[in-house]
C-alpha positions in Angstrom: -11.3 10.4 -32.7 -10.9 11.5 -28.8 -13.7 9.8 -27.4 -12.4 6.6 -29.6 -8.7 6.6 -28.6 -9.7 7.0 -24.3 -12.3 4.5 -25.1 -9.6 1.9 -26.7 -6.9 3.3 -23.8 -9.8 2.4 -20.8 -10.0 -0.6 -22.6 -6.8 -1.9 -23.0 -5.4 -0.6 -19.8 -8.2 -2.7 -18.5 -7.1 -5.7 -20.1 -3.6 -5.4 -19.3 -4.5 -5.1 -15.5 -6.3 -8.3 -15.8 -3.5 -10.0 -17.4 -1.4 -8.2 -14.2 -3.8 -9.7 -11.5 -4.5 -12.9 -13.0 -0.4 -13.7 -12.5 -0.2 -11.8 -9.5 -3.3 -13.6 -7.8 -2.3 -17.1 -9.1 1.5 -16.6 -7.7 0.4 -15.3 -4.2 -2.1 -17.8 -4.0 -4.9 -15.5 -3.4 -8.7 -17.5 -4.3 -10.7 -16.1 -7.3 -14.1 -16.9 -5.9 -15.0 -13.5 -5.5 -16.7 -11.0 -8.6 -13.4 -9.6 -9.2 -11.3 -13.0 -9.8 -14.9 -14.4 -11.5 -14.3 -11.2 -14.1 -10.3 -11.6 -14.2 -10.9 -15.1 -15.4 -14.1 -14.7 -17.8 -11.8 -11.5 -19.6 -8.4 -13.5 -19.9 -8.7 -17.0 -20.5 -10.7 -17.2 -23.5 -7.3 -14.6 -24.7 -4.9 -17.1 -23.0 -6.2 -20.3 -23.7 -5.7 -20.6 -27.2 -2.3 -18.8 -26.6 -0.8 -21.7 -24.1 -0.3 -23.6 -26.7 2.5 -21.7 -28.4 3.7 -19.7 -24.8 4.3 -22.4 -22.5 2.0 -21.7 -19.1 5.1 -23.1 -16.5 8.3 -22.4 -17.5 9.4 -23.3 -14.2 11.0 -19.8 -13.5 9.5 -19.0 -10.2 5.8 -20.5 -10.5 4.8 -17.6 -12.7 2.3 -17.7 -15.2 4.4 -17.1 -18.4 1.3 -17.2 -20.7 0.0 -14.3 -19.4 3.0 -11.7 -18.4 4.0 -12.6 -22.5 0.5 -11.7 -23.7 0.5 -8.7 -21.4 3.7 -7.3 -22.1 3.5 -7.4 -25.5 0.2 -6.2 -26.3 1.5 -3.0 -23.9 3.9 -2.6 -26.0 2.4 -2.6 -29.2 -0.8 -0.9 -27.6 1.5 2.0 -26.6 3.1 2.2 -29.6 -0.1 2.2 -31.3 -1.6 4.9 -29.5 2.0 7.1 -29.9 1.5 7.0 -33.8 -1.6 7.9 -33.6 -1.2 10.7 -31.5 0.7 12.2 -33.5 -1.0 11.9 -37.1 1.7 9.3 -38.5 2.5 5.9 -37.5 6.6 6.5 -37.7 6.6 8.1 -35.0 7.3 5.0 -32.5 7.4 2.3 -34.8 10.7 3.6 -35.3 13.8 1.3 -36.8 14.1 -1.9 -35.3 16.8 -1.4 -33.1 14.9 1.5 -31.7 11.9 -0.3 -31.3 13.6 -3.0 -29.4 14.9 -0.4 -27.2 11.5 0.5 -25.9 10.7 -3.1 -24.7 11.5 -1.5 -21.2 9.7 0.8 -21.1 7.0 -1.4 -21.3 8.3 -3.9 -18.5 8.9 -1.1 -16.2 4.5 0.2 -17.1 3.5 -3.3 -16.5 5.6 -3.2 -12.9 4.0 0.4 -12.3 0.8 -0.8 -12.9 0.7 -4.2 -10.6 2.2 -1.5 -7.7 -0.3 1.0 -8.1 -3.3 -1.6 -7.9 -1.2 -3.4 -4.9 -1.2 0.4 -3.5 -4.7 0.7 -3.9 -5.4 -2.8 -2.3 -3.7 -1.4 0.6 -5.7 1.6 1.0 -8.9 0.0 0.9 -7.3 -2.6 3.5 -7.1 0.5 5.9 -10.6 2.2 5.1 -12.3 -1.5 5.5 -10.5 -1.8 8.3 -11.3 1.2 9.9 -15.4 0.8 9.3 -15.7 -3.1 9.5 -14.9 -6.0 11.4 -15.0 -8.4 8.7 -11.9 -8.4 6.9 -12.4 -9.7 3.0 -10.4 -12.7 2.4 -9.4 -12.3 -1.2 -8.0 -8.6 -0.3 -6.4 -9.8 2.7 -4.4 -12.4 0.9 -3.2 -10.3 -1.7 -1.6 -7.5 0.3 -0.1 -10.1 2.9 3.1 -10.9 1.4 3.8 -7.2 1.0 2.9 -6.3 4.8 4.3 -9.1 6.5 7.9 -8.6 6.4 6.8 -5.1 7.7 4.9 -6.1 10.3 8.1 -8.3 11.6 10.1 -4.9 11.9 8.0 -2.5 13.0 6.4 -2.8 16.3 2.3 -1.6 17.0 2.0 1.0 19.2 -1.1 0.7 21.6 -3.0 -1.7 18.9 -1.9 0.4 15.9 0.1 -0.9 13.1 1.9 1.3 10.8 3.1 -1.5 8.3 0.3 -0.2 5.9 1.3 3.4 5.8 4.9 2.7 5.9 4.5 0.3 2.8 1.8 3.4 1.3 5.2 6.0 1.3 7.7 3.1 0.0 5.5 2.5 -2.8 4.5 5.5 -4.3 8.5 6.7 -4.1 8.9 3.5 -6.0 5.8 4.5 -8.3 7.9 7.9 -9.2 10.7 5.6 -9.7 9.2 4.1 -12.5 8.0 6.3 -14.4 11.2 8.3 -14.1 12.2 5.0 -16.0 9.5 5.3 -18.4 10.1 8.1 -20.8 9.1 6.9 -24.2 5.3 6.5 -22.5 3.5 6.9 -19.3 0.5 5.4 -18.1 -2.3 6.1 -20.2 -6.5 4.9 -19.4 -7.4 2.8 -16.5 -3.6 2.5 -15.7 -3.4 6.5 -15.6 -6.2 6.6 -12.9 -4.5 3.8 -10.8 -1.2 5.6 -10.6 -3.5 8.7 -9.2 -3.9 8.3 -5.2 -4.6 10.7 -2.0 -1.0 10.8 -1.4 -0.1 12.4 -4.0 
């Protein structure tokens, strides 16, 4: 039953980070015309697709694909909860009364924000080692960490050719990594999401 329940938590962490990049990549504008965007779409939209029709894609609330943060906030939810009954031999243990499984609906939100961080903090990192080895910058990475390094880089001067925005924005996130999962005590990140949230600066 191990070997089952990491298989179904590596994949539906997996999912769920899909479900995370797919909004995140569409909102920042970043292209998916490279193998990771080809594999975010061919993984999500036959899920989403059927699904638009009752979650409206635009709700006009900031440009976000709605479809997709519903679908992935809820099946976190329920995955979680899920994988906390089982856990524990009995399937009362978090599908507790209503009102009390209402009241871990945050917990959820604040995973789904922990997760989108610690894959933008890993986007980062690989920005640094890439840019350390190559010349050629990769185009889909570069636009997805740009929004979060810019404002840095307008603050924070180089010194002799070196910017520090990366390393700066490295230590803001992961305090705002511990952040959230002081926030999420019913459950932490569990599969692929529990690997992401692992990093050298621990």
């Amino acid at each position: 039953m191990s070997i089952l329940m990491e298989l179904l938590d590596w994949g539906a962490s997996a999912f769920v980070c899909m479900l995370i990049l797919r909004v995140y990549f569409q909102y920042t504008h970043v292209s998916f015309y490279h193998p990771l965007g080809d594999w975010i779409l061919k993984l999500t939209t036959p899920i989403l697709q059927p699904l638009r029709k009752f979650i409206p894609h635009h709700w006009n609330w900031f440009g976000l694909d709605w479809t997709a943060i519903v679908i992935a906030l809820a099946f976190y939810w329920l995955w979680h909860g899920l994988m906390f009954g089982i856990e524990r031999g009995t399937f009362t243990g978090y599908f507790w009364s209503p009102i009390e499984w209402f009241a871990s609906l945050p917990n959820a939100l604040f995973g789904l924000i922990h997760a989108l961080v610690s894959m933008v903090l890993w986007m980062i990192l690989l920005h640094v080692i890439i840019s350390w080895t190559s010349h050629l910058p990769i185009a889909w990475l570069e636009q997805a960490i740009r929004p979060w390094l810019l404002p840095l880089q307008r603050l924070l001067p180089t010194f002799q050719g070196l910017d520090f925005s990366p390393w700066v924005l490295i230590i803001v996130l992961k305090i705002l990594l511990h952040v959230l999962e002081d926030m999420m005590p019913v459950s932490h990140p569990r599969g692929l999401h529990a690997i992401l949230a692992l990093s050298p600066f621990q």
